[in-house]
N, C-alpha and C positions, 0 to 999 in steps of 0.2 A: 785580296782585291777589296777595295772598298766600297759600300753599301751606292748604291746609286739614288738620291732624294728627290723627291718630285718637293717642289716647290710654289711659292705664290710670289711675286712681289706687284708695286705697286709705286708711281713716280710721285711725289711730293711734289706739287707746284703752288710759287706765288698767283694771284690774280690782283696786282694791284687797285684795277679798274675792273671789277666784273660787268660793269657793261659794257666795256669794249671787248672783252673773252679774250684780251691779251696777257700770257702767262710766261714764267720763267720755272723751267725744273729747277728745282732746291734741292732734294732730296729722292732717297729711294726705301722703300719697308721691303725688308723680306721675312718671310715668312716658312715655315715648313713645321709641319703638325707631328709627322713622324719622330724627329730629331727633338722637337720642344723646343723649337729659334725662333726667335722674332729680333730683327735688330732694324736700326732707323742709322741712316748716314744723310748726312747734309753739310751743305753748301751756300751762303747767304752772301750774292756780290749785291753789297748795296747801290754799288756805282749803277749796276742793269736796272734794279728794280726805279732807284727813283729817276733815271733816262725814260721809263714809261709815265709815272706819276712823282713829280717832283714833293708833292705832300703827302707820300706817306709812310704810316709808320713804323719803322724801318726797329724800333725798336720791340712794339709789341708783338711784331712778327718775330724777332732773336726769341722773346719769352713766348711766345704760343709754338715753335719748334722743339726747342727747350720741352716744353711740357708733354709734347709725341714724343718724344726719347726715354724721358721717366714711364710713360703711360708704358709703352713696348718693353723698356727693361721692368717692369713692374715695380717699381719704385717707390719704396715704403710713400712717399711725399707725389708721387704719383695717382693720386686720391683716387676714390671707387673703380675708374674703368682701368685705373692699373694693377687693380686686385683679382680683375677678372682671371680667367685662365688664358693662355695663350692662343688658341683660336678666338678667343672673343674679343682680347684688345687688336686684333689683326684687322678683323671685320667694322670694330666698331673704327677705327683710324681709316679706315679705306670707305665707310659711309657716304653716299653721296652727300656734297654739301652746297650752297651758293654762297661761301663766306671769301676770304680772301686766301686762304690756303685750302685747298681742294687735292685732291688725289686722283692720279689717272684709274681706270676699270684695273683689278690685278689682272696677270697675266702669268698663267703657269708656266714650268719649265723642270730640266732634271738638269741634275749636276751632281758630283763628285765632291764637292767642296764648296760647302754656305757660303765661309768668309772669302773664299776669290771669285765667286760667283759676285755677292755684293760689292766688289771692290768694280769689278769688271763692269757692271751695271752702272754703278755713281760714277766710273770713269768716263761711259760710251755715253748717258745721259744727261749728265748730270754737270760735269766739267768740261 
């Protein structure tokens, strides 16, 4: 029988407009300290994002997503906060922030299996 994980994740949202506090989930972080996982999955419909703001950029966002991916795989080019250890790039990605990508509070959970756990999550949130 297999170990049963207690985990963290945490939703990836645009905020095109942070003063309207209108958001699109992108992505999902999951997390689990035991195991040594941290993985990032994401989703970028540009068609949603600029239906809220027709100007914006749709490109800096591909590359600032891009860069949480390297950060959680620890990614030699993944600079300083992808060197950290793995609860630290978790925590520091999940940071509150007022920028145009923000992250929901994590939220724990247990499972049987990280990778269908994360697929199951970016499926029901995310797509």
């Amino acid at each position: 029988m297999q170990d049963s994980h207690l985990y963290e994740y945490a939703v990836i949202r645009v905020v095109p407009r942070v003063e309207r506090e209108e958001f699109l989930n992108i992505g999902i972080i999951l997390f689990c300290k035991k195991a040594k996982f941290i993985k990032v999955l994401h989703h970028i419909n540009d068609v949603k994002i600029e239906a809220l703001s027709n100007d914006f950029d749709l490109e800096q966002l591909h590359c600032n997503v891009t860069a949480l991916e390297k950060i959680a795989n620890g990614a030699k080019d993944g600079g300083p906060i992808g060197e950290m250890d793995i609860p630290s790039r978790f925590r520091w990605l999940t940071a509150i922030r007022s920028s145009a990508i923000q992250t929901s509070r994590p939220h724990p959970g247990t499972c049987q299996d990280l990778e269908k756990t994360i697929q199951r999550l970016f499926e029901e949130l995310v797509l």
